[in-house]
C-alpha positions as CSV (number, residue, x, y, z in Angstrom):
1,X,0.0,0.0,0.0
2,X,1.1,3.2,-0.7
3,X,0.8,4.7,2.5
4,X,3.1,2.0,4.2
5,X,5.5,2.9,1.5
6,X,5.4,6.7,2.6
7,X,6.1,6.2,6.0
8,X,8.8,3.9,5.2
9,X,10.5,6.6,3.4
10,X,9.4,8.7,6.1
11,X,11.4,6.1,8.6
12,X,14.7,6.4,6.2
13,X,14.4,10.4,6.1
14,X,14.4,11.3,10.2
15,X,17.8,10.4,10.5
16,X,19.1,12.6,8.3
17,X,17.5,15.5,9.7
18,X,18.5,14.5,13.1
19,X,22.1,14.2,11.8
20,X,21.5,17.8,10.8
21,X,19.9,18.8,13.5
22,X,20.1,16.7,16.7
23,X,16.5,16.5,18.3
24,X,18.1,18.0,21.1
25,X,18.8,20.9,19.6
26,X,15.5,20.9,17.0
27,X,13.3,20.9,21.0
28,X,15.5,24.0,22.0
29,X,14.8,25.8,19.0
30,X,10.9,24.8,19.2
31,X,10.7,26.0,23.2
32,X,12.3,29.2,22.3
33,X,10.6,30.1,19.4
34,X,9.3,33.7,19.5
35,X,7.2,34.3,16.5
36,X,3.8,35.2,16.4
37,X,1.1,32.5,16.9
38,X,-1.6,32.5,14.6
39,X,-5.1,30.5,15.8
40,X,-5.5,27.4,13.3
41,X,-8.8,26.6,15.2
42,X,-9.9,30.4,15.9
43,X,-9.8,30.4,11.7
44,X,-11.7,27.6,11.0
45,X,-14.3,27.5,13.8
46,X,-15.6,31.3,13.1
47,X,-18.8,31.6,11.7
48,X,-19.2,30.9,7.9
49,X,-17.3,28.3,5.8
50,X,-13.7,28.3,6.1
51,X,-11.2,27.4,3.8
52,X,-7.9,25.5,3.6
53,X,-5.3,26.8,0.9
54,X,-3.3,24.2,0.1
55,X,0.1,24.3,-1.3
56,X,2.1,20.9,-2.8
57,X,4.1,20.4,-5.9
58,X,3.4,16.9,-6.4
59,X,1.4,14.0,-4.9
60,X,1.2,10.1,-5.7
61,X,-2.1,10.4,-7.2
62,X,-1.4,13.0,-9.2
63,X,2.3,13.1,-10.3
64,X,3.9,16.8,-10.8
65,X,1.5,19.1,-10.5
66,X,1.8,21.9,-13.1
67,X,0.3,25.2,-11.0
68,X,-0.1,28.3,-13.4
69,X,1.5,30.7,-11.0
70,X,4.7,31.0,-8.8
71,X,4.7,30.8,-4.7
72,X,4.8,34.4,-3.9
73,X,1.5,35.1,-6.5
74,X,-0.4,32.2,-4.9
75,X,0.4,33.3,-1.6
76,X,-0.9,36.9,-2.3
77,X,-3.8,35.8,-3.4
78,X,-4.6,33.0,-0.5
79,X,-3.9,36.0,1.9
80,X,-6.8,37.6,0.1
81,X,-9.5,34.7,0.2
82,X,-8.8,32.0,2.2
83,X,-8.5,31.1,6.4
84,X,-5.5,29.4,6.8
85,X,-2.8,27.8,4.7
86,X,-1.4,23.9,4.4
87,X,2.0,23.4,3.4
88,X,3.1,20.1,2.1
89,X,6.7,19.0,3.9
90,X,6.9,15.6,3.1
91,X,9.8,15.3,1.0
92,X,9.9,12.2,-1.5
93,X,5.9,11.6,-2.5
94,X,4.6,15.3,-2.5
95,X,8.4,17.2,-3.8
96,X,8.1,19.2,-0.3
97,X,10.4,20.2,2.4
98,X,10.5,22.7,5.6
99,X,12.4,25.5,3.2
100,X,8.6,26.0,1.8
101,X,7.1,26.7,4.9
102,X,9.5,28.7,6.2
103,X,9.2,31.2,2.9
104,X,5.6,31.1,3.4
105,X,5.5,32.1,7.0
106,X,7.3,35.1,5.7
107,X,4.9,36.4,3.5
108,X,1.4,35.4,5.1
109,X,-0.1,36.3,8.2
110,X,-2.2,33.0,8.3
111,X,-2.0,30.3,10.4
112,X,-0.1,27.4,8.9
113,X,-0.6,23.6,9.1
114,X,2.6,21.5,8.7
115,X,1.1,19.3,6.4
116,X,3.3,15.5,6.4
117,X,3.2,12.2,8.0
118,X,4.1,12.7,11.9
119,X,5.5,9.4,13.2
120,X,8.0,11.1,15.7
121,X,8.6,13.8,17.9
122,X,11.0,15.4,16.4
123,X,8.6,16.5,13.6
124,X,6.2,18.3,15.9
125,X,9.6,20.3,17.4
126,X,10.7,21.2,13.9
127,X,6.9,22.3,13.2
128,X,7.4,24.7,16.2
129,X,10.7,25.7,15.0
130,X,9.7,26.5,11.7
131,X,6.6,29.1,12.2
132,X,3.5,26.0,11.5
133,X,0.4,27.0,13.9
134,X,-1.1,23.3,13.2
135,X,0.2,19.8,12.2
136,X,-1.7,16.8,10.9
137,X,-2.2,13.6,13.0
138,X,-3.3,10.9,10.5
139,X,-5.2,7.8,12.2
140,X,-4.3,5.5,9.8
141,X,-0.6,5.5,10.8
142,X,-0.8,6.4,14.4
143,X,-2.0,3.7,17.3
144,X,-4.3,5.1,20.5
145,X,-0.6,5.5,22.5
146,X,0.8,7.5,19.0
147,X,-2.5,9.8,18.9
148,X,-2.5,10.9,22.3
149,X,0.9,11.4,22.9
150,X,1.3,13.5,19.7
151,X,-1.6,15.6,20.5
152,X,-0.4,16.1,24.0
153,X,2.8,17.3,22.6
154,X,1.1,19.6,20.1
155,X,-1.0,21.1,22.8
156,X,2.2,21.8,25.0
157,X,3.9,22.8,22.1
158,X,1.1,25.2,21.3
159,X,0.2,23.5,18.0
160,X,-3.2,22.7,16.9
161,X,-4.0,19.3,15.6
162,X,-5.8,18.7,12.7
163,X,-6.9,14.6,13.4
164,X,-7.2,13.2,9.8
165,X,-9.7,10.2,10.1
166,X,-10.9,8.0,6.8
167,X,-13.8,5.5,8.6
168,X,-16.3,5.1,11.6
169,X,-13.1,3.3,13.7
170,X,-10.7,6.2,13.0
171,X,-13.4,8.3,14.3
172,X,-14.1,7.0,17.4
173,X,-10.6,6.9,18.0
174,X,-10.5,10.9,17.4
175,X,-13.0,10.8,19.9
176,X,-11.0,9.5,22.6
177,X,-8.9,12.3,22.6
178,X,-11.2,14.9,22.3
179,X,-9.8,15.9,19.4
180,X,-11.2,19.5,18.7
181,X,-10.4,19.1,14.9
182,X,-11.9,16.5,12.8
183,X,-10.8,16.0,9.4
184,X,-12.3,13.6,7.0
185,X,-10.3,12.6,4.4
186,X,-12.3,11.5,1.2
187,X,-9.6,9.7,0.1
188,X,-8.9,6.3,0.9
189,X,-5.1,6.3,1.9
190,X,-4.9,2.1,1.0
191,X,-5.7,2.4,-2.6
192,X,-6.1,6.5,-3.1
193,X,-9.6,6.3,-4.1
194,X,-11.6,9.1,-3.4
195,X,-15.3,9.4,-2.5
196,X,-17.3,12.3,-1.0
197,X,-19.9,9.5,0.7
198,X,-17.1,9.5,3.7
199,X,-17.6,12.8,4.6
200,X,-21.6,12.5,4.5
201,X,-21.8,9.7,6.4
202,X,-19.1,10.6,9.1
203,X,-20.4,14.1,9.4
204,X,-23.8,12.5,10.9
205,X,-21.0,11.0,13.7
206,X,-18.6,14.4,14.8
207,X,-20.5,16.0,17.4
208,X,-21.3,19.9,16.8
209,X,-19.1,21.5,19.2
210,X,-16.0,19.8,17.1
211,X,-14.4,21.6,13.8
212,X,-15.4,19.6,11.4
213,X,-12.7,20.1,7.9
214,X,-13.4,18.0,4.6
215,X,-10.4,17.1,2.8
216,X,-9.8,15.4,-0.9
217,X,-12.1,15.2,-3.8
218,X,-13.7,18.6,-3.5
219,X,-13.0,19.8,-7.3
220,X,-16.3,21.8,-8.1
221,X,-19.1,23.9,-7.2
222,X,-21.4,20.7,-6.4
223,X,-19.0,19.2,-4.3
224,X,-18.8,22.1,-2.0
225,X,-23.0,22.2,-1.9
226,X,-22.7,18.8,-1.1
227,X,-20.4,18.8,1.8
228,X,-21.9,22.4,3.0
229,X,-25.5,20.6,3.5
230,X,-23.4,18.3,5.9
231,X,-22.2,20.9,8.5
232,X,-19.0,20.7,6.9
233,X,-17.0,23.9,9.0
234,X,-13.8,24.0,6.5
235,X,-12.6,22.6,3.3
236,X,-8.6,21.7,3.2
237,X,-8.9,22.3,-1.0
238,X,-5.2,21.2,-2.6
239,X,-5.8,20.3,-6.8
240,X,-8.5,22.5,-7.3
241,X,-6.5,25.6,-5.8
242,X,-2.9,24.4,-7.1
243,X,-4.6,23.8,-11.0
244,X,-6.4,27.2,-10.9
245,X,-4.7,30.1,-12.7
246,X,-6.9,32.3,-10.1
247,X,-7.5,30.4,-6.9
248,X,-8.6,33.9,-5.0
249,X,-11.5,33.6,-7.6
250,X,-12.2,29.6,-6.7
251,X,-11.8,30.0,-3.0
252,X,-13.8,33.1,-2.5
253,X,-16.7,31.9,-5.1
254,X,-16.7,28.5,-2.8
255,X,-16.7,30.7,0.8
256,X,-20.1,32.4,-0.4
């Protein structure tokens, strides 16, 4: 399965870094980090649909993805019509690293998720480190120790946690936590297919007083009717963003 293959990779990669940077040092940096903090829940809990700007140069399902305009345009224009920003990290599926982050949080006022498959602790320092305001804890990776470990360290590291979830198991297992972020991923991390139905049917399970964000497959104006009619809070939008030579247009067309 592909997603054993990218944490695998993942494995082979968190050496080097700490060979860079021991995690010693990468905890220092994260405790003394002094930038601004910018509310990842705050912007997707307000009132109204809230939306997700995602930024990736590649992804296994899609291959290089050919975006119409440089990173300094596409910020500009999230910073005029989206909530918060996701930044792609992972390094040898999606053609990401930290570098991109690190230019973004330069140029954008909005909260940042760390977008990349956290299997260690290290990863949530370097988020710190780094400027992210969120990072993404997927289920499918992580067992019931792994999840609440890694949100405890997010909460003391003052990082919110976006808790991906794919099924009715992974869901419950948010629960258990108390995750305050739910995201549904319409895309089946086994075999990448995608369907909106998982976002219908787990919607009628996340409890109202949780932010509820729909992630994958949302690639048109009926998609986002569809998952609005579900109490959907946010929308984590990558292709449909990254393809458009005008995602200010898309996102704020989609907010209405």
């Amino acid at each position: 399965m592909i997603l054993d293959v990218i944490v695998e990779d993942k494995k082979k990669r968190l050496p080097e870094h700490k060979k860079n940077i021991s995690e010693i040092k990468m905890r220092e940096l994260a405790e003394k980090y002094e930038g601004k903090k910018h509310g990842f829940y705050q912007a997707l809990s307000k009132s109204g649909i809230s939306i997700i700007g995602e930024f990736k140069n590649a992804s296994p399902s899609l291959g290089k993805i050919k975006s119409k305009i440089n990173l300094l345009d596409r910020i500009d224009e999230y910073n005029e019509s989206v909530d918060a920003i996701s930044c792609l990290t992972e390094e040898d599926h999606f053609d990401g690293n930290v570098d991109y982050l690190k230019k973004i949080r330069t140029i954008t006022e909005l909260p940042i998720l760390r977008k990349d498959f956290m299997i260690d602790p290290y990863q949530f320092y370097e988020a710190k480190a780094i400027g992210a305001d969120a990072v993404l804890l997927i289920a499918a990776i992580l067992d019931d120790a792994q999840m609440k470990d890694f949100y405890q360290l997010s909460k003391e590291l003052e990082l919110d946690a976006l808790v991906e979830v794919h099924d009715e198991k992974e869901l419950e297992r948010a629960m258990k936590i108390d995750a305050d972020i739910i995201g549904v991923n319409n895309r089946n991390l086994k075999d990448f297919t995608i369907s909106l139905d998982t976002t219908v049917q787990l919607s009628k399970l996340v409890p109202e007083d949780k932010v509820l964000v729909a992630e994958s497959g949302i690639l048109q104006d009926a998609d986002v009717e569809l998952l609005k009619e579900c109490g959907v809070d946010a929308f984590l939008i990558g292709r449909a963003l990254m393809e458009a030579e005008h995602p200010k247009e898309v996102a704020k067309r989609w907010k209405a």
